[in-house]
N, C-alpha and C positions, 0 to 999 in steps of 0.2 A: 585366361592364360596369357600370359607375358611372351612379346613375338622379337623375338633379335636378330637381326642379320650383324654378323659377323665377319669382315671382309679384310685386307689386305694385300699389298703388292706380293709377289712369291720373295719368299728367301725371308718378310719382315718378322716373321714367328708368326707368324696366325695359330698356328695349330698348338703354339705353347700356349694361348690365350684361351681357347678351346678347351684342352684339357683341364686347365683351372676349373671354368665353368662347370665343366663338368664334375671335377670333385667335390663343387659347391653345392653341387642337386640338381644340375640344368641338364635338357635333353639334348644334345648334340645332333644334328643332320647335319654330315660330312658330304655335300656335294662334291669332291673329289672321288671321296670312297661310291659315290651313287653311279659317277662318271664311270667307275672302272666297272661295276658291275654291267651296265649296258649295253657293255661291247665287248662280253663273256662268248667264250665259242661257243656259237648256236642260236648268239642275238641277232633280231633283223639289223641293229645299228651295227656292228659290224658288218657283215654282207652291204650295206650302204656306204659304210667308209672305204670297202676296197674297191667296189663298181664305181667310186670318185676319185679315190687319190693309188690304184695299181693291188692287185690282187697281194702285189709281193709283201706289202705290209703284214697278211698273213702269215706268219708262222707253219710249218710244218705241224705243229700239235692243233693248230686251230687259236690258236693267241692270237693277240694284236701285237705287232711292235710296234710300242709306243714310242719309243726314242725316235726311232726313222720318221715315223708322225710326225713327231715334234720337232724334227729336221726340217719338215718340211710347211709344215703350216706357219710356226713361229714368226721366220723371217719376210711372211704371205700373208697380208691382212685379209685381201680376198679370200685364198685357199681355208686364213683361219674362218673366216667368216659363213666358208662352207660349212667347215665342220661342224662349228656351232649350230647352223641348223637343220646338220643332218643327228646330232646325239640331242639338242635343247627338248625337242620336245618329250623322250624318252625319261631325260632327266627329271624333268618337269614334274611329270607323271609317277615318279619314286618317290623325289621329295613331298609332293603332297598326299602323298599315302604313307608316307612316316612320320610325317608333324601331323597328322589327322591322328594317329593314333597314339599321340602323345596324351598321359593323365593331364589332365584340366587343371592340376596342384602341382605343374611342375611351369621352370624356365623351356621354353622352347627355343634353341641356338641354330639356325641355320648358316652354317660354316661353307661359304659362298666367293671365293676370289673372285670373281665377274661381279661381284651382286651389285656395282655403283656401272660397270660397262653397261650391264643388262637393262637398269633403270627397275631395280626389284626392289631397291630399298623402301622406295616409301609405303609398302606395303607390311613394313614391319614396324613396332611400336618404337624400336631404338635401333640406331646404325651403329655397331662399336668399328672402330676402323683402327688395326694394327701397325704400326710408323716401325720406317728404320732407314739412316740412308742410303741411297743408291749402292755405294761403292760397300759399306755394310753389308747391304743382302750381297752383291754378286762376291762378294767375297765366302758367305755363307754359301751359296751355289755351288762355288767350286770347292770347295775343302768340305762340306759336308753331304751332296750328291752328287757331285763325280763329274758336273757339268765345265764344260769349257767355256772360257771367259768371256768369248765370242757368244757366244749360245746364252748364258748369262744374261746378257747386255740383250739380247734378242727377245727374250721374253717377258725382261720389265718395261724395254720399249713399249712391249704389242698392247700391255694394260692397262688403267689409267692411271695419270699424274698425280700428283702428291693432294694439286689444288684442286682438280676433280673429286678426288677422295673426302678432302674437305670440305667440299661443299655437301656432301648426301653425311658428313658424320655428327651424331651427334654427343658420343665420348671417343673422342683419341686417345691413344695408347702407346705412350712411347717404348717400344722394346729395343732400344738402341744398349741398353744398358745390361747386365746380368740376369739372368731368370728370378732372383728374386727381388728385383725392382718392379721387375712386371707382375709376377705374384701379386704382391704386394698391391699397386695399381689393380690390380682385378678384384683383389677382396674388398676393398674399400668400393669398389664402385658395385660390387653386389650387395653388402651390407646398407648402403645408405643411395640406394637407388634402384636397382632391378628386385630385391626381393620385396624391398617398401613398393615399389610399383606395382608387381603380381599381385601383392596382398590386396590393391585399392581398384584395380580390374576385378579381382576375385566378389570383393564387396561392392561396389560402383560407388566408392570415397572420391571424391574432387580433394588434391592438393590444393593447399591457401595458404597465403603469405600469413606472418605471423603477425600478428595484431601490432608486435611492439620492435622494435629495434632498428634500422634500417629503412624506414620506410620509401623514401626516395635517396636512390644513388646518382653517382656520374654516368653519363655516358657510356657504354660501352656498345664498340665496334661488333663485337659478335651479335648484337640483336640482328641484324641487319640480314644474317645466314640464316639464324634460326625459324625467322622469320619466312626464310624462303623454304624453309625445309618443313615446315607446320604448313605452308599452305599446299607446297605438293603432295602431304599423307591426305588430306581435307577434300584434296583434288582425286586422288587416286579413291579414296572413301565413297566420296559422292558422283563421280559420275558429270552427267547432263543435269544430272539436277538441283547444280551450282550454276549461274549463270556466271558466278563473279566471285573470285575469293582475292579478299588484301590484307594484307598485312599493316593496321592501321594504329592509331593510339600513336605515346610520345616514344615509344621505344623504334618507332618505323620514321620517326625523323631526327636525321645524325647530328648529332654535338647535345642533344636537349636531354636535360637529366630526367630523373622516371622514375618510375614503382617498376621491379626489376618483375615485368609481366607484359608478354608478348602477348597482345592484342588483334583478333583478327577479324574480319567480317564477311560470311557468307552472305551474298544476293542471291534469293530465290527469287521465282516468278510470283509465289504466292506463298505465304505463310502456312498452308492448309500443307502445302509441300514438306516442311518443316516438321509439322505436329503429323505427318503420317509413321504410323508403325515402324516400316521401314527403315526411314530415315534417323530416326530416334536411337532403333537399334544397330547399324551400321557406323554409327559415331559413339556408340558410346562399347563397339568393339576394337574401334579402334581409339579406344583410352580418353574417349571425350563425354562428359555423361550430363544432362542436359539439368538446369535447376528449376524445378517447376515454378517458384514464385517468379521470378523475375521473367518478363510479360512487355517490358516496355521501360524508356530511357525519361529520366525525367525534361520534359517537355520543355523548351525556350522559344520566345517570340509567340504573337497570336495565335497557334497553333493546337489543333484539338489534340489530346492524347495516343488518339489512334493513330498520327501521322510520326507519333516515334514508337507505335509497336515492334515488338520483336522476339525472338527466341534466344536463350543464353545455357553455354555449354561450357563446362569446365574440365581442365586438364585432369589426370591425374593421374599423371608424372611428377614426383615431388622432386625429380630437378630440372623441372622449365615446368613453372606454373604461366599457363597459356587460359585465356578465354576469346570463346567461340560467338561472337554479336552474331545471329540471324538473323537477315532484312530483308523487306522487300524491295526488287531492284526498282529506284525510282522513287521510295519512299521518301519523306523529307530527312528520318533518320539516318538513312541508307545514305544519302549522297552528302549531308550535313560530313559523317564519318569523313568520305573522302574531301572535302573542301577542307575541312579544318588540318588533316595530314599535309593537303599540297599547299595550302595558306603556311604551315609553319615552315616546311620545308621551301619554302619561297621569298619566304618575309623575315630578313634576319629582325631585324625591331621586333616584329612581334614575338620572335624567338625565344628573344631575350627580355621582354615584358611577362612572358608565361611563363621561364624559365624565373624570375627573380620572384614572381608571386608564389611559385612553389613553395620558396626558401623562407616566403615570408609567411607562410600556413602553415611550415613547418615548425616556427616556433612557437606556434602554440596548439600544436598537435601532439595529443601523446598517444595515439592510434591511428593503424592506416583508415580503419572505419574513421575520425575526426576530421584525417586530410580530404578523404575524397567528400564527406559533406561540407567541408568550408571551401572546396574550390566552385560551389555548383555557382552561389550568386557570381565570382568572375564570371564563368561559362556564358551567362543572360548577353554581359558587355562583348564579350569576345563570337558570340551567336552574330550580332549586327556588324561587328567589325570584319570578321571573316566575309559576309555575304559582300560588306562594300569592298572589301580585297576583292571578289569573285566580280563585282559587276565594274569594276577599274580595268583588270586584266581580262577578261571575256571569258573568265572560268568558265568550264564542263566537267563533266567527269570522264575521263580519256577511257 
């Protein structure tokens, strides 16, 4: 099952994004709608909100007044801070008894305004994140719930920034524009990416670049985030029993063209870690599914085979094809990986020495299978070169 957190500044539309979803065939958990159920007259989280913030918030009928609430906490990061965790754990506890019992053949949407505050995203397989700006929503605020301008402005402050959002997203969604631009955006991004995804969860398909066309691009600055955001789900996935995740290959060092494929590298303690049950199954629920042949890197310098063993795990997300190198931390492949990232990212020459052999495999490449076997004999010369970059500068692995 396909995991989306769906998130948003208030007023951006989120919940016109939502809805789509859901017309599409996805299952909706509305953490707002969960919010309001837990602090129903007769929940202990109510009786907790008014022993903190004045009895009088209660209602005569036993309600909450949420407005006065929201008077009061909004402009209170502390005060909000309470509140949050006197209702998070309640909510908590909803939400994962409603996405539990969602069918295994559907999108699962958890519709989450905090979900980049809280740090809940990487626990989901795609962040969609709603955009609109500032003076857009509080304009929305006030002409379509009744909110004052002041008040407005009080609660997009209290949430996170545009650039916070961007970093945990990994589709944006500009709804700056009429409902069916956004539409529109939504369907295309379920067609040719969240249902292609559930389908490749459902079966454990690894997305893969296409044999032909494109096979190395320019540069592009988004590797750099995406990068960051594959090794925080990797991180949140595994636990302790990552000693070490990077984001490594040519897409992790800026200006150098690439195979458009975020490269990453888990350090274990021991590869026996790797090849346990657990671990196996824990990545390959969250969208990473491991490839049995592939066992180890082809070897350079005097070195036995077993000192480039490893384990290899593929995305499948068919929009960020991602592979998962498992190493042992301290192995010669393990730290090879890291030397050869911070040698490029260090050594313009070299930069642009790897950088022009690309270009110059690539013409007479008519496969990316072609390019990546005609770059290995460079790899042997750049193996020694690298190491004497390491022992000029007093290389380590930081």
């Amino acid at each position: 099952m396909l995991r989306v957190g769906l998130t948003g500044g208030i007023g951006s539309g989120k919940s016109t994004v939502a809805r789509r979803l859901e017309e599409l065939g996805a299952v909706v958990v509305d953490a707002d709608a969960v919010a309001r159920e837990v602090v129903e007259p007769g929940e202990p989280t109510l009786a907790a909100i008014a022993a903190r913030f004045g009895g009088a918030l209660v209602r005569p009928d036993g309600s909450l007044d949420r407005a006065a609430l929201a008077a009061i906490v909004f402009p209170d990061r502390a005060a909000l801070a309470d509140l949050d965790a006197i209702t998070g754990p309640a909510i908590t506890a909803r939400v994962l008894a409603l996405r539990s019992a969602v069918a295994p053949d559907r999108v699962s949407v958890f519709d989450m305004p905090l979900l980049v505050e809280r740090g809940l995203w990487p626990a989901e397989h795609l962040t969609i994140v709603v955009s609109a700006a500032v003076e857009t929503r509080v304009g929305r605020l006030v002409t379509q719930r009744g909110l004052a301008e002041a008040d407005a402005r009080h609660r997009i402050a209290a949430q996170a920034s545009d650039e916070e959002r961007r970093e945990a997203a990994d589709v944006w969604i500009d709804n700056e524009g009429p409902p069916e631009s956004t539409f529109e955006q939504v369907d295309v991004l379920w067609a040719t990416r969240l249902a292609p995804y559930d389908a490749n969860l459902r079966t454990g398909t690894r997305s893969r670049r296409p044999e032909t066309g494109s096979i190395v691009v320019e540069p592009d600055p988004a590797w750099a985030g995406e990068g960051r955001r594959l090794v925080a789900k990797l991180t949140d996935a595994l636990g302790e029993r990552a000693a070490r995740i990077d984001h490594i290959g040519s897409t992790s060092v800026a200006g150098l063209n690439a195979k458009d494929v975020i490269d990453l590298q888990v350090g274990v303690r021991s590869l026996t870690d790797a090849d346990a049950a657990g671990f196996v199954a824990d990545l390959l629920a969250r969208g990473f599914v491991r490839s049995e042949g592939d066992v180890g890197d082809t070897p350079h310098g005097d070195h036995p085979a077993a000192s480039w063993a490893k384990r290899f795990f593929g995305s499948m997300d068919p929009g960020r094809i991602a592979h998962v190198h498992v190493r042992e931390v301290a192995s010669l492949g393990w730290e090879f990986a890291l030397l050869f990232r911070d040698w490029m990212r260090a050594d313009a020459p070299a930069r642009a020495g790897y950088s022009a052999e690309k270009r110059r495999i690539l013409l007479g490449a008519a496969t990316t299978s072609d390019y990546v076997d005609a770059k290995e004999p460079w790899f042997d010369t750049a193996y020694a070169a690298a190491w004497a970059w390491a022992r000029r500068t007093g290389w380590r692995p930081s």
